[in-house]
C-alpha positions as CSV (number, residue, x, y, z in Angstrom):
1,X,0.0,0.0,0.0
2,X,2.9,2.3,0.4
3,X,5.3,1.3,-2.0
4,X,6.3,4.7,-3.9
5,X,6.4,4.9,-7.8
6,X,10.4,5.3,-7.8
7,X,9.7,5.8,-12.2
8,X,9.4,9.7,-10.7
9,X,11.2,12.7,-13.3
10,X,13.3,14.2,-10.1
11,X,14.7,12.7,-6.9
12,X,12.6,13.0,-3.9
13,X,14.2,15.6,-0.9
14,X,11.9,15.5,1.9
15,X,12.2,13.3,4.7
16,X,10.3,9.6,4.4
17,X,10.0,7.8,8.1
18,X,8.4,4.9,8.1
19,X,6.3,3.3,11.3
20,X,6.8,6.7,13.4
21,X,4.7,7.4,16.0
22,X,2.5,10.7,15.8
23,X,2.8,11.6,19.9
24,X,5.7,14.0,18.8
25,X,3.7,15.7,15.8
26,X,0.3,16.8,17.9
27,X,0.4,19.3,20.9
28,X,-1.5,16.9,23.1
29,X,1.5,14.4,22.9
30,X,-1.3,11.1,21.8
31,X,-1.5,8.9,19.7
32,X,-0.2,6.2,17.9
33,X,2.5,4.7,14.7
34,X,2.0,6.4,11.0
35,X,2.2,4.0,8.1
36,X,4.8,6.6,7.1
37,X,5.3,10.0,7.2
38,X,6.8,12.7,4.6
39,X,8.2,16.4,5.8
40,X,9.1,17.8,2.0
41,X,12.1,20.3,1.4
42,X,9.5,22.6,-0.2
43,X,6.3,22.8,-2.7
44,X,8.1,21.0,-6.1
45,X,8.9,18.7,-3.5
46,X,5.5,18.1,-2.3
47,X,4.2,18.3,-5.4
48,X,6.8,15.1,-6.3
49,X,6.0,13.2,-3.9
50,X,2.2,13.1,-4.6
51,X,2.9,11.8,-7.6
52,X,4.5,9.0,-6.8
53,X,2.0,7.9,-4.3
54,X,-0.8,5.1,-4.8
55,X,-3.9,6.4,-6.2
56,X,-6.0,4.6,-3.2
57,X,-3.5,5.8,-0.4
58,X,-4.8,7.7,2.7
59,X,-3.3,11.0,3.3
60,X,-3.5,12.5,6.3
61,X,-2.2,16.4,6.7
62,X,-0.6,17.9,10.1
63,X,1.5,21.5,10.6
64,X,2.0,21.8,14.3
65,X,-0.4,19.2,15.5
66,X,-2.8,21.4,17.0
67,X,-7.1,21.2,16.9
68,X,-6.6,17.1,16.4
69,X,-6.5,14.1,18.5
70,X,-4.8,11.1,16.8
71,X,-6.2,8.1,18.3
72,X,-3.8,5.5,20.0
73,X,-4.0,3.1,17.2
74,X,-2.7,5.0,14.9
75,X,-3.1,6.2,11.1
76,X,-3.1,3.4,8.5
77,X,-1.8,5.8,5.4
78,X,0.8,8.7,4.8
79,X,1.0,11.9,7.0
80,X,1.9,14.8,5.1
81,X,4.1,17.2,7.8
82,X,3.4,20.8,5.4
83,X,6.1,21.9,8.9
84,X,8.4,23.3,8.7
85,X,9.0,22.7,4.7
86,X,6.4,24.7,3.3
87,X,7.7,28.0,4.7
88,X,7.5,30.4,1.2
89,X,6.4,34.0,3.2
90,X,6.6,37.6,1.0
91,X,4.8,40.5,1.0
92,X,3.4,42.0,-2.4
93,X,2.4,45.0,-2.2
94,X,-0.1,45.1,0.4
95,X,-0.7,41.2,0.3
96,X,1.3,38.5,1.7
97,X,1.8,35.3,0.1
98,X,2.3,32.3,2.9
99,X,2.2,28.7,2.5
100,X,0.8,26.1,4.6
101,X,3.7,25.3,6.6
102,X,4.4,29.1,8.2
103,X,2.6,29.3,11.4
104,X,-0.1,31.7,11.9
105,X,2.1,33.4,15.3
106,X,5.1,33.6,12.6
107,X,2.7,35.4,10.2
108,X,1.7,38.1,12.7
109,X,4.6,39.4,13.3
110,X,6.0,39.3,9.6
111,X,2.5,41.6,8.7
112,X,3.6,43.8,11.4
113,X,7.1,44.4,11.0
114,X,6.2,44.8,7.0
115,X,4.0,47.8,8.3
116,X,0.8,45.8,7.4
117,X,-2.4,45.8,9.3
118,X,-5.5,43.1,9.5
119,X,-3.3,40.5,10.5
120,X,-2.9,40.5,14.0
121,X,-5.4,38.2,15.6
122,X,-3.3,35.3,14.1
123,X,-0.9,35.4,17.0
124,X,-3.5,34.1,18.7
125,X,-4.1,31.0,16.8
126,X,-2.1,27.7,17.6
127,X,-1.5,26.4,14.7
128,X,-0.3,27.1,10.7
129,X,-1.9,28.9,7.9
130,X,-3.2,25.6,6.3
131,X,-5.0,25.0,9.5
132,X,-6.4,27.9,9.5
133,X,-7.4,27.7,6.0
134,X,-8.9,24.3,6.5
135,X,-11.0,25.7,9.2
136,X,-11.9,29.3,9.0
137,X,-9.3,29.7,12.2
138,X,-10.1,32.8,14.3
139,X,-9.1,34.9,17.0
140,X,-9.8,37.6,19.2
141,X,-12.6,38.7,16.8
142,X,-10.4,38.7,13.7
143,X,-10.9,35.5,11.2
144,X,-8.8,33.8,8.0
145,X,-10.9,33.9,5.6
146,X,-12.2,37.6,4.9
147,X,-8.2,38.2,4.0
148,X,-8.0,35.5,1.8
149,X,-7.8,36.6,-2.3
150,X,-7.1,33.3,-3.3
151,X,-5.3,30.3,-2.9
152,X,-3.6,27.5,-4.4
153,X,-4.6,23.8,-3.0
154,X,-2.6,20.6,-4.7
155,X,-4.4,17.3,-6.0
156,X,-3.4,13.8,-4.9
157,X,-1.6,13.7,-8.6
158,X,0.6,16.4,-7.4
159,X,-0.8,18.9,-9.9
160,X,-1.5,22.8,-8.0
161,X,-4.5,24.5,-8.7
162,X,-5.0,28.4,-8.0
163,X,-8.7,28.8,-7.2
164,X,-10.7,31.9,-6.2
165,X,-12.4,32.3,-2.8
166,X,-16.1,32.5,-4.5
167,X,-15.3,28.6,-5.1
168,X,-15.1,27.6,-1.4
169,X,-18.0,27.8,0.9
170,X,-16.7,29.1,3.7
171,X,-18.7,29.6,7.3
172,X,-17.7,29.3,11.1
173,X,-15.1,26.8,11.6
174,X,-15.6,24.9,8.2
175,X,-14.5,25.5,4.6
176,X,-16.1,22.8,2.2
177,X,-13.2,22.9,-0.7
178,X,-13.0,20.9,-3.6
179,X,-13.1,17.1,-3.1
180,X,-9.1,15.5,-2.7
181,X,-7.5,18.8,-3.0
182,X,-5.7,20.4,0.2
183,X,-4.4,24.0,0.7
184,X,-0.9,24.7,0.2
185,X,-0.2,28.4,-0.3
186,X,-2.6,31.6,-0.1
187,X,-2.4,35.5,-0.8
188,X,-4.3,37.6,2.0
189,X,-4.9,41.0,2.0
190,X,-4.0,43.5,4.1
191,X,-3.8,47.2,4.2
192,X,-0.9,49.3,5.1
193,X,-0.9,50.5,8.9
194,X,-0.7,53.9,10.3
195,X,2.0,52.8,12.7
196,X,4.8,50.1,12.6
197,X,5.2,50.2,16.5
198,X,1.2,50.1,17.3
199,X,0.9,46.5,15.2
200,X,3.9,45.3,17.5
201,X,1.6,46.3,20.6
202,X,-1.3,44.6,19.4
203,X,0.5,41.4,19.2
204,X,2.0,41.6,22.6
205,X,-1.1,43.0,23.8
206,X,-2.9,39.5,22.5
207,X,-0.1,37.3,23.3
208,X,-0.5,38.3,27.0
209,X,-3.9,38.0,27.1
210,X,-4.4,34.6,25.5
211,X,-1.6,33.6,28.3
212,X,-3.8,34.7,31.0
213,X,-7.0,33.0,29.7
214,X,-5.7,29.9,28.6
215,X,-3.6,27.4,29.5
216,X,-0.7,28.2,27.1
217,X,2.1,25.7,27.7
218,X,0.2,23.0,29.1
219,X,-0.6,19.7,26.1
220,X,-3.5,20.4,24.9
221,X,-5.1,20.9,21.0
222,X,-6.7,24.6,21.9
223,X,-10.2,24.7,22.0
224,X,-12.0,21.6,22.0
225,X,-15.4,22.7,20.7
226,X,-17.4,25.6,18.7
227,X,-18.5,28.0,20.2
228,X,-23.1,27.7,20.3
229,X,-25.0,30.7,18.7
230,X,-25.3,33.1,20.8
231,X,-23.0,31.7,23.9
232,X,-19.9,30.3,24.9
233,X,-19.2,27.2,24.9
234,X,-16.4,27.6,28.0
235,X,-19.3,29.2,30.0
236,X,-21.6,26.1,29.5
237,X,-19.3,23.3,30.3
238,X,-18.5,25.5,33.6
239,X,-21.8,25.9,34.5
240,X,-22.3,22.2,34.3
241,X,-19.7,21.8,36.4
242,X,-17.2,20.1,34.4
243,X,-13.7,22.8,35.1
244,X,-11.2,20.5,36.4
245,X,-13.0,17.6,35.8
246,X,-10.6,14.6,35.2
247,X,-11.1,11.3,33.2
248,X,-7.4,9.1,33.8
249,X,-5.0,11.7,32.3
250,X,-7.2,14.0,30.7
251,X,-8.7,16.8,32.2
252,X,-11.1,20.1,32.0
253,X,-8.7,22.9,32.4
254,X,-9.5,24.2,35.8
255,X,-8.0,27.8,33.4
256,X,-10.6,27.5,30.6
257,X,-13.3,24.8,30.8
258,X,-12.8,25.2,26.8
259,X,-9.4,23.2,26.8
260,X,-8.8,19.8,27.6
261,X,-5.3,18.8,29.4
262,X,-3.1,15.8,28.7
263,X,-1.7,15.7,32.5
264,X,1.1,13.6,31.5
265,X,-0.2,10.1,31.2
266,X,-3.8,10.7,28.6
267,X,-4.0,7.6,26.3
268,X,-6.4,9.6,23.1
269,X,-8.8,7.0,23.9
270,X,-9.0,9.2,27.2
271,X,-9.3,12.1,25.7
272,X,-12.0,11.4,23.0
273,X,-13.6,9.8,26.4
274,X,-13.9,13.3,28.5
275,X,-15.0,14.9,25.4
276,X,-18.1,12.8,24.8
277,X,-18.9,13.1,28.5
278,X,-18.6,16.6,28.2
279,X,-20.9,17.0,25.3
280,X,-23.4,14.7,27.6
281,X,-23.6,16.2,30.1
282,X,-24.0,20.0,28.7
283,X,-26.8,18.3,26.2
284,X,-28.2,17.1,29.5
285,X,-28.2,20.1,31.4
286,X,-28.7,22.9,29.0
287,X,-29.9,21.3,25.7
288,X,-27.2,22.6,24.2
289,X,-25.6,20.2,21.5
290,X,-21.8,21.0,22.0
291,X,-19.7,20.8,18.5
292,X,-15.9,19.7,18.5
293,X,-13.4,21.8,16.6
294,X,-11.4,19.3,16.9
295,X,-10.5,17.1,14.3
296,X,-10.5,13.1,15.3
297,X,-8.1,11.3,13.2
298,X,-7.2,7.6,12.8
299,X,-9.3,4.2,13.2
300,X,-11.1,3.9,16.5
C-alpha cells in the first residue's frame, strides 16, 4: 500500500519515516504509529512526492499538531508534515503570500514588521496557515478567511491549482473545498498601517492576554469545541460543572473549561472519552448540543 512509484522525473528531498509514532507531531503528545510519514524540502517537493504515491492511499495532513487528536492506534496511510518545509512567506504590495507550513504566530509578526495591518489576531491562533485555512481559524474577533484573495490547493496527482475564494464555501469553523484537493499556499490582503510600533503592541497586547486566559504551555489541542449561537461554549461546560473535571489523564482545564489537558499520562482513547462526557452532560443540562473543533483522526 505504500510502496512509492520510484519511475518519478526528479529525486525526492523530503524526509520519508516509516512506522513513526504521531505523539511528537500533535500538541496533546497522543496517539499512535504512522504507516509513514513525509516532511518535504518545499512545494516542487511536495508536489513530487504526490505523484508517486498510490492512487488509493490515505493522506492525512498535520502543521503543528494542533485542533486534532490522533487516536492511539494509529493512522493506517501517509501523514503529510506541510512543517516546517512549506515555509515560502513575502509581501506583495499590500498582500502577503504564505504557504501552509508558516505558522499563523510567525505570520503576525511578519505583517507587522512589514507595516501591514489586518493581520494580528493570528498570533492568537495555535497552529499554521493551512489549518487555519482548513477551518476558518479565528481569533480575538479577527478571522482567516475575509483576508484570503485566493489560494492554491494541490491534487493527490501532485498537480496545483489556484482557485478563487467564491469557489469555497466558507462559514464558522468549516470550509467545504473541492473534493481531494488540500491548501498549500494563499495570498491575503491587508492594508498598510498607520504605525509600525502600534501593530507590535497589538500582538504583545494579544499574546499576553491569550496567556492569562488559557492554559498556554500545558498539552492540549486549543479549544475543544465551537463556540453555540449566541454563547460560549467555556461558559456552559462551567456551569455544568465540568472545570477541572478529570477522566485518567485528561482533564477540564481548571483555566478555561474550553481546553482539555493531557496531564502527563492521557491515552487519546482518554481524551476522546472526557470529550463525549462533556458534550453529555451539557446536552443534559442545557440542551445545548456541543460541537468539537477538533479534528478526530485515525481508526477507533
Amino acid at each position: 500500500m505504500n510502496n512509492l512509484n520510484t519511475h518519478t522525473s526528479a529525486p525526492l528531498r523530503g524526509l520519508l519515516t516509516h512506522e513513526r509514532s504521531l505523539s511528537d507531531l500533535n500538541t496533546w503528545h497522543v496517539g499512535g504509529f504512522a504507516t509513514q510519514t513525509y516532511a518535504p524540502a518545499d512545494l516542487d517537493d511536495l508536489c513530487q512526492f504526490l505523484k508517486a504515491l498510490p492512487e488509493t492511499e490515505l493522506i492525512v495532513w498535520l502543521g503543528l499538531g494542533s485542533n486534532v487528536l490522533i487516536r492511539d492506534e494509529g493512522i493506517k496511510g501517509t501523514v503529510i508534515l506541510t512543517y516546517p518545509g512549506l515555509s515560502g512567506l513575502r509581501r506583495v504590495g499590500t498582500q502577503v503570500y504564505v504557504e501552509a507550513g508558516v505558522t499563523c504566530a510567525k505570520l503576525a509578526k511578519f505583517c507587522a514588521k512589514q507595516g501591514l495591518a489586518g493581520g494580528c489576531f493570528f498570533a492568537g491562533i495555535p497552529g499554521t496557515l493551512g489549518g487555519a485555512l482548513a477551518m476558518n481559524a479565528s481569533a480575538f474577533g479577527g478571522e482567516t478567511w475575509p483576508l484570503v484573495k485566493h489560494v492554491w490547493t494541490v491534487d493527490r496527482q501532485g498537480k496545483r491549482h489556484q482557485r478563487a475564494v467564491e469557489e469555497f464555501k466558507v462559514g464558522y469553523r468549516e470550509v467545504h473545498k473541492p473534493a481531494e484537493e488540500w491548501f498549500i499556499a494563499a495570498q491575503l490582503q491587508l492594508t498598510v498601517a498607520e504605525d509600525i510600533e502600534r501593530e507590535a503592541q497589538k500582538i504583545r497586547a494579544l499574546i499576553k492576554e491569550r496567556r492569562e486566559k488559557q492554559p498556554i504551555g500545558e498539552p492540549s489541542c486549543g479549544s475543544v469545541f465551537r463556540n453555540p449561537p449566541g454563547g460560549f461554549a467555556a461558559q456552559l461546560i462551567e456551569q455544568c460543572g465540568l472545570k477541572g473535571y478529570q477522566q485518567g489523564g485528561a482533564i477540564v482545564s481548571p483555566k478555561h473549561a474550553n481546553f482539555i489537558i493531557n496531564t502527563g499520562t492521557a491515552t487519546g482513547k482518554e481524551i476522546e472519552a472526557l470529550i463525549l462526557h462533556v458534550q453529555a452532560q451539557v446536552r443534559a443540562q442545557t440542551g445545548v448540543q456541543l460541537v468539537p473543533e477538533v479534528h478526530f483522526l485515525g481508526t477507533q
